[in-house]
C-alpha positions in Angstrom: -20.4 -43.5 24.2 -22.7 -46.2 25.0 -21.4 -49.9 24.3 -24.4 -50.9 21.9 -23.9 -47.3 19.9 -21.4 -48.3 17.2 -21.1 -52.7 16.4 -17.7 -52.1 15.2 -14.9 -50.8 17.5 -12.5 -50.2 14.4 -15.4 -47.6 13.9 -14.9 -46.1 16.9 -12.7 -42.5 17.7 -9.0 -43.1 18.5 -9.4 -40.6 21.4 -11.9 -39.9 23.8 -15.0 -37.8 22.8 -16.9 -37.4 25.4 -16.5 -33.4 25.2 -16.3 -33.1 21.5 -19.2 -31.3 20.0 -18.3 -30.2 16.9 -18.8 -33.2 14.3 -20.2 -31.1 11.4 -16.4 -29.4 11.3 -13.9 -31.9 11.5 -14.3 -34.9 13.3 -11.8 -37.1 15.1 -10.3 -40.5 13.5 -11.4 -43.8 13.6 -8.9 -46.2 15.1 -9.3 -47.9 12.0 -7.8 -45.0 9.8 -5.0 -44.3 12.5 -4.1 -47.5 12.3 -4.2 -47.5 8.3 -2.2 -44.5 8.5 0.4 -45.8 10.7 1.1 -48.7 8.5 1.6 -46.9 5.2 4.1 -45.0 6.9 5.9 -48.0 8.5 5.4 -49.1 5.1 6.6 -46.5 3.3 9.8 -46.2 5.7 10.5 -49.7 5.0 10.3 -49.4 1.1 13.8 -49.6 -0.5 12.3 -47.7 -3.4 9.6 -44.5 -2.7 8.7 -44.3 -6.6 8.2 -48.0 -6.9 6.3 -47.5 -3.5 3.9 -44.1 -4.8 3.4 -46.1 -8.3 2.0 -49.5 -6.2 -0.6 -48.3 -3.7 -1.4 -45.7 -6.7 -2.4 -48.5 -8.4 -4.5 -50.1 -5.2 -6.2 -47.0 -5.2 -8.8 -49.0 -7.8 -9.9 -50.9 -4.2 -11.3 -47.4 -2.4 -12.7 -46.4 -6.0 -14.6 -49.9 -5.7 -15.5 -49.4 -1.7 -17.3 -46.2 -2.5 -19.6 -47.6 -5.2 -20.5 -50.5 -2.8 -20.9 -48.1 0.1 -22.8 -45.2 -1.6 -24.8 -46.9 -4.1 -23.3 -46.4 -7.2 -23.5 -49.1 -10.2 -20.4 -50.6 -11.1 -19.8 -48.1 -14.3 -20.0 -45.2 -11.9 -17.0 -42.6 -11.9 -15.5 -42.0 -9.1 -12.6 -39.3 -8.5 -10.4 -39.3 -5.1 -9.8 -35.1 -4.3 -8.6 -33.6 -1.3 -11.4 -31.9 -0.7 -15.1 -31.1 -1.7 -14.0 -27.3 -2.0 -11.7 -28.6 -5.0 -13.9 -30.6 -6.5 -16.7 -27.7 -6.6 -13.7 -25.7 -8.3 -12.9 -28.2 -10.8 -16.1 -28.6 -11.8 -16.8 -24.8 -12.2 -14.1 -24.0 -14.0 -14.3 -27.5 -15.9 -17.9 -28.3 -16.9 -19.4 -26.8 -20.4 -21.6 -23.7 -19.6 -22.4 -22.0 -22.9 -23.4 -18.4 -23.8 -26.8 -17.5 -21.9 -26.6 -20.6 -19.8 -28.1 -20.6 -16.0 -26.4 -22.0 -12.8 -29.0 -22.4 -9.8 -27.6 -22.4 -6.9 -29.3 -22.6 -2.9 -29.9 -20.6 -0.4 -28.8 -23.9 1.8 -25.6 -24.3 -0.3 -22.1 -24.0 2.4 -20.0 -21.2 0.9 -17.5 -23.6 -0.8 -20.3 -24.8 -2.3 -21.5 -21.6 -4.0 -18.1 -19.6 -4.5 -16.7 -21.5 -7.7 -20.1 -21.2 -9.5 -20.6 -17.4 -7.8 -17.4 -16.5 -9.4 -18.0 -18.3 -12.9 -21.1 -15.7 -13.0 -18.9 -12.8 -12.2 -16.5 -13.8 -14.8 -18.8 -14.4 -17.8 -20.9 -11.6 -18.1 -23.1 -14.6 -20.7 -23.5 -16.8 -17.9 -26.8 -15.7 -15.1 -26.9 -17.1 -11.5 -29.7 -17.5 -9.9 -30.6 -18.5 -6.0 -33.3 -21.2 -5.1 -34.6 -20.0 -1.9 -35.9 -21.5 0.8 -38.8 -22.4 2.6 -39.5 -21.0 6.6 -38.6 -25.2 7.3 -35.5 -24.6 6.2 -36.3 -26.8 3.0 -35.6 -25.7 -0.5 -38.8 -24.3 -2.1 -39.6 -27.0 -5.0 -42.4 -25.2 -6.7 -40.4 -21.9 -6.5 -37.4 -24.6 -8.4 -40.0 -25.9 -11.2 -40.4 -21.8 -12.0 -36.2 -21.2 -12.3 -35.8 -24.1 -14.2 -35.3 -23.9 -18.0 -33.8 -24.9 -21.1 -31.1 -22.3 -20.5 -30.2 -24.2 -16.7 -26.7 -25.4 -17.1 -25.8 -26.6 -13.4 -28.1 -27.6 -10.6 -26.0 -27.0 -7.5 -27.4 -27.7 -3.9 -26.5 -29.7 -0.8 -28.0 -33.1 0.7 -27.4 -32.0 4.4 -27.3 -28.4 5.7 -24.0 -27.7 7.6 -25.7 -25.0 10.1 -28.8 -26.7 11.2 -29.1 -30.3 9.7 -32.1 -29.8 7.2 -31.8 -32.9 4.9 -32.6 -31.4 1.7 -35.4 -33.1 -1.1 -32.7 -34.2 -3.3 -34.1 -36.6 -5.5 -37.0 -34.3 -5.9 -35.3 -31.5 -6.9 -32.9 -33.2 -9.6 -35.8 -35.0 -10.9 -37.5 -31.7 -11.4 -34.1 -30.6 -13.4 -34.1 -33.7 -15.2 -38.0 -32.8 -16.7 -37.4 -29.6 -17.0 -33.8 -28.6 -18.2 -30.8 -30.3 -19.2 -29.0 -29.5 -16.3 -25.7 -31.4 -14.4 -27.1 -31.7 -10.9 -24.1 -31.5 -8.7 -25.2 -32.3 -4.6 -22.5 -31.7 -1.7 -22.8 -34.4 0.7 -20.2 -33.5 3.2 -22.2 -33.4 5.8 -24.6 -36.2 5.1 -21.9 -39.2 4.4 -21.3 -41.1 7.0 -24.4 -39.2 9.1 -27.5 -40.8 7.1 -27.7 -43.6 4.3 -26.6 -42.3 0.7 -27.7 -44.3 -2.2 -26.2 -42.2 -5.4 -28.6 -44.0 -7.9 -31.4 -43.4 -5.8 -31.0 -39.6 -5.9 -30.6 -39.4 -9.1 -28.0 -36.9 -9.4 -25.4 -36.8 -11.8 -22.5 -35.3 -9.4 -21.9 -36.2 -5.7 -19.0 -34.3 -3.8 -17.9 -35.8 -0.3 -15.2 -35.0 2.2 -14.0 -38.1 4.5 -13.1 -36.1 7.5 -16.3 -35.6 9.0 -18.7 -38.3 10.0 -16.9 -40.6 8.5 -13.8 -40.2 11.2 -11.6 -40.3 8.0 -8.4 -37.8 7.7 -8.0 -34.6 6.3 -7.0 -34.3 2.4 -9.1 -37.4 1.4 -12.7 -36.8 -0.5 -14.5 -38.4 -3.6 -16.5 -37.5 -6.0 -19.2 -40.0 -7.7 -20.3 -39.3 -11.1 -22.8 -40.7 -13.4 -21.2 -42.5 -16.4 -20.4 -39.8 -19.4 -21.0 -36.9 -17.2 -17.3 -35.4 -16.9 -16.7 -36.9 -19.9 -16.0 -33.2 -21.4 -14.9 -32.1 -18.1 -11.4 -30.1 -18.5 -8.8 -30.2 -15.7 -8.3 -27.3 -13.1 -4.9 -28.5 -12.6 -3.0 -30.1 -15.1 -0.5 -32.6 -14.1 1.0 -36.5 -16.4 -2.3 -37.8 -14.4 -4.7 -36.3 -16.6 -2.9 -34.4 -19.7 -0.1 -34.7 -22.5 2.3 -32.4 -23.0 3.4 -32.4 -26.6 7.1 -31.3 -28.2 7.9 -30.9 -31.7 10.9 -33.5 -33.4 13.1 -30.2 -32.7 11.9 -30.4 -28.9 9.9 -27.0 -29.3 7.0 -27.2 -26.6 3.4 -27.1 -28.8 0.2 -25.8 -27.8 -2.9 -27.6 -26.2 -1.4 -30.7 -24.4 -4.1 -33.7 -24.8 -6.0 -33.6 -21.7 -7.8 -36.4 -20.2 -11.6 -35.9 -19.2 -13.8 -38.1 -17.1 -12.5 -38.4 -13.2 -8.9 -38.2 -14.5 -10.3 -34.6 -14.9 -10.5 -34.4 -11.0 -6.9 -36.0 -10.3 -4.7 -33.7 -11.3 -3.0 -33.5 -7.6 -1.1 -36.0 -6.9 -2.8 -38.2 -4.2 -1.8 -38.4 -0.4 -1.9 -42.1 -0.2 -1.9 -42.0 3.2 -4.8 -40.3 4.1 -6.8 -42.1 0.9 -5.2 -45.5 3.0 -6.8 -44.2 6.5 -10.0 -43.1 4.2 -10.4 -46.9 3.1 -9.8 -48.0 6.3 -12.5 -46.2 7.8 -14.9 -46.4 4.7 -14.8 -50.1 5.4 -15.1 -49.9 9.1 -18.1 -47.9 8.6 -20.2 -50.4 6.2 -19.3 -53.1 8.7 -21.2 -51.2 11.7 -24.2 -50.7 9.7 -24.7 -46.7 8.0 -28.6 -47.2 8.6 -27.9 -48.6 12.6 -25.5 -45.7 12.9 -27.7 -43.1 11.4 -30.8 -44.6 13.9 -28.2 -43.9 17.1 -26.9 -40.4 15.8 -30.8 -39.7 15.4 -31.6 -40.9 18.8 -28.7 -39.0 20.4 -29.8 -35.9 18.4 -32.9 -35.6 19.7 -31.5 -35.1 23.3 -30.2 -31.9 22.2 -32.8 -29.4 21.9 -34.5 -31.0 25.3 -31.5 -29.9 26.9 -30.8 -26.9 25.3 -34.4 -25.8 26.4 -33.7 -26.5 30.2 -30.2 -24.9 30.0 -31.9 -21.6 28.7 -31.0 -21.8 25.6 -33.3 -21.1 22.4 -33.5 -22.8 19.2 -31.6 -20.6 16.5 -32.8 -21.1 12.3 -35.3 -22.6 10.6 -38.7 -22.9 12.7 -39.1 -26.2 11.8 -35.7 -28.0 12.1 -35.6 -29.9 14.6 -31.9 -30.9 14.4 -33.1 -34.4 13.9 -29.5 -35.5 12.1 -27.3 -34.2 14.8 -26.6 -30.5 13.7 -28.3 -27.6 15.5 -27.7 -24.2 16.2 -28.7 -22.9 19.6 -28.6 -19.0 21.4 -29.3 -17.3 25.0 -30.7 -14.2 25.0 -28.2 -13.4 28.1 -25.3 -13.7 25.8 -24.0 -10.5 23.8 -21.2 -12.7 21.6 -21.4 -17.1 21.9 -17.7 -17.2 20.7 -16.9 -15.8 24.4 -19.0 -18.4 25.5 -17.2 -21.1 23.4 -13.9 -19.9 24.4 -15.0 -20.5 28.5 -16.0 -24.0 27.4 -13.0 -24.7 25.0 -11.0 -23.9 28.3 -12.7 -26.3 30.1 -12.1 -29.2 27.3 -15.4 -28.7 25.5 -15.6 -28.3 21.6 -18.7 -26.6 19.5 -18.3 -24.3 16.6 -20.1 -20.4 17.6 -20.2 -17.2 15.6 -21.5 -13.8 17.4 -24.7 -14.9 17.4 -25.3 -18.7 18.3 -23.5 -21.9 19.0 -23.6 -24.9 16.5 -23.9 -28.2 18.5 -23.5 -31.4 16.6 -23.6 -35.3 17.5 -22.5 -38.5 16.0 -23.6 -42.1 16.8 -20.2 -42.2 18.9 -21.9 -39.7 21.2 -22.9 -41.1 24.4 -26.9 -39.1 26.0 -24.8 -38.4 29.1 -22.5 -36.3 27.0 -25.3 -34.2 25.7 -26.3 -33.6 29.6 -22.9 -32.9 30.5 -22.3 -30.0 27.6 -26.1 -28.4 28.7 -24.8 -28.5 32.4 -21.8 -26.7 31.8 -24.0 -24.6 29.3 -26.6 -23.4 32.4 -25.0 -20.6 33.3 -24.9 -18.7 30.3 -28.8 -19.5 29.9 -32.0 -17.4 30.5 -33.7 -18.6 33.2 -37.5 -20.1 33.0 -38.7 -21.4 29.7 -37.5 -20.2 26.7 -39.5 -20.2 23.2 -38.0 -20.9 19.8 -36.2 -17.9 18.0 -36.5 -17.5 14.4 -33.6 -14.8 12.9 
């Protein structure tokens, strides 16, 4: 990592990087959130009383709330729910949000699988609710003028992703939910996994009314600590997933009898039905603020930078291109393939025993970068790469 990539060492990895490849999975901490996450639990171990210890950082959990607004570019009235993960938060909302008889989720072609699955199986539950798939374009975009035909009255849920998790294709968000918003009454619902901490995010900007996020990718937070960001009133009918005291009331009768429908609490409440790991929410704080402090728009300028070394040296390894013919892997996610190799997860397994990290399937490898990747890393993967490469010039291949 070069010394001018990232102005704020607290923003940097706790361990060394150099052959880590594999951002867009999970990434390594900050040495801001391991040391946050060492404190709570010298904290914690010190703390005569563990209730009156859950029941005060609970309470401080109002300072991350109020670090994501700031951060992501929500107004001060914004929602925002702490979850584990944005898998769970997909779920809650598919099994929580208001679809009525005849109503229409649109889903993307681009969407990650734990994206999709809770609305895929709301369909296959309610034989009154349709789902329908926005495709997309050869770019790898989604197809805007094939959304402006699916959209209708009947459109419930708009559900599609900011940042692709296989090749890095940052999606026309604001375009597409301003489309909804003309043309149905739909909740738009984005997944930003990928793109927090890897490009700007302004929430009001896109215009969306739900924004999931998972900490423990390129923002170096730990695992079990998301967010969700929601327009004012939006979950204000939202029912819980999971009930817990946190966001319901169990009722008894004067004899003690248990009654019917406890009182359940809507809004992010809604969402916060586990109860919280305060540790890793600590460590997610920690790193949050580390991150504002080295700049998300230098940050995203050097993961850019670093990102376009990739497909150079893919090409001079012998390696091809693999997805969209037009994504250039520009935000540090891009799949790659050699037409000498029968299965790439061999091919990772020789470089995982060698120290190296990428994510492969049978058909290509998935490199991805971060602003705490150093140029000479990228050379170093491609080197090791070679051998498994065609030789001579290779041309893009489109699956």
């Amino acid at each position: 990592m070069t010394e001018h990539a990232v102005h704020d060492d607290d923003f940097r990895p706790a361990s060394d990087t150099g052959r880590f490849f594999d951002w867009a999975s999970t990434a390594p901490l900050s040495r801001a959130c391991v040391r946050a996450v060492a404190e709570f639990s010298a904290a914690a171990a010190a703390h005569r009383s563990p209730p009156d210890f859950q029941s005060e950082r609970t309470a401080g959990l109002d300072a991350l709330r109020a670090r994501i607004r700031t951060v992501f570019g929500a107004r001060p009235d914004a929602e925002v729910a702490l979850v584990r993960s944005v898998s769970e938060a997909s779920s809650a909302l598919a099994g929580g949000l208001t679809v009525p008889p005849g109503g229409e989720v649109l889903v993307t072609a681009a969407d990650h699988p734990a994206h999709a699955a809770p609305w895929c199986r709301l369909a296959g539950r309610r034989a009154d609710v349709r789902l329908r798939t926005l495709p997309c374009l050869p770019s790898g975009l989604v197809d805007l003028e094939r959304a402006a035909l699916l959209l209708s009255e009947r459109t419930a849920v708009v559900a599609c992703t900011h940042l692709t998790h296989l090749d890095g294709v940052l999606q026309p968000v604001a375009e597409l939910a301003a489309l909804a918003k003309r043309l149905s009454p739909a909740v738009v619902v984005v997944d930003a996994a990928q793109s927090v901490g890897r490009v700007p995010v302004d929430f009001d900007a896109l215009g969306v009314d739900v924004l999931l996020a998972s900490g423990r990718k390129a923002l170096l937070g730990p695992m079990g600590a998301g967010f969700v960001i929601a327009a004012p009133g939006v979950l204000d009918g939202l029912s819980p997933l999971l009930l817990s005291p946190r966001n319901c009331e169990a009722r008894t009768a004067a004899d003690g009898a248990w009654q019917p429908g406890p009182r359940e609490r809507g809004g992010a409440a809604a969402l916060e039905g586990n109860l919280p790991d305060l540790s890793a929410l600590d460590g997610l704080l920690a790193s949050l603020s580390a991150y504002q402090r080295a700049g998300p728009r230098h940050l995203a300028s050097v993961c850019r930078t670093t990102a376009a070394d990739v497909p150079v040296a893919a090409v001079h390894a012998g390696f091809r291109m693999f997805g969209p013919a037009s994504a250039p892997g520009g935000y540090g996610i891009v799949r790659v393939c050699s037409p000498r190799v029968a299965d790439h997860r061999a091919v990772k397994s020789r470089l995982r025993a060698r120290g190296w990290s990428v994510a492969a399937t049978k058909e290509w490898l998935r490199v991805s970068v971060h602003a705490c990747t150093a140029p000479g890393d990228v050379a170093a993967l491609f080197d090791n790469l070679a051998p498994f490469g065609a030789p001579g010039p290779t041309a893009r291949s489109v699956p």
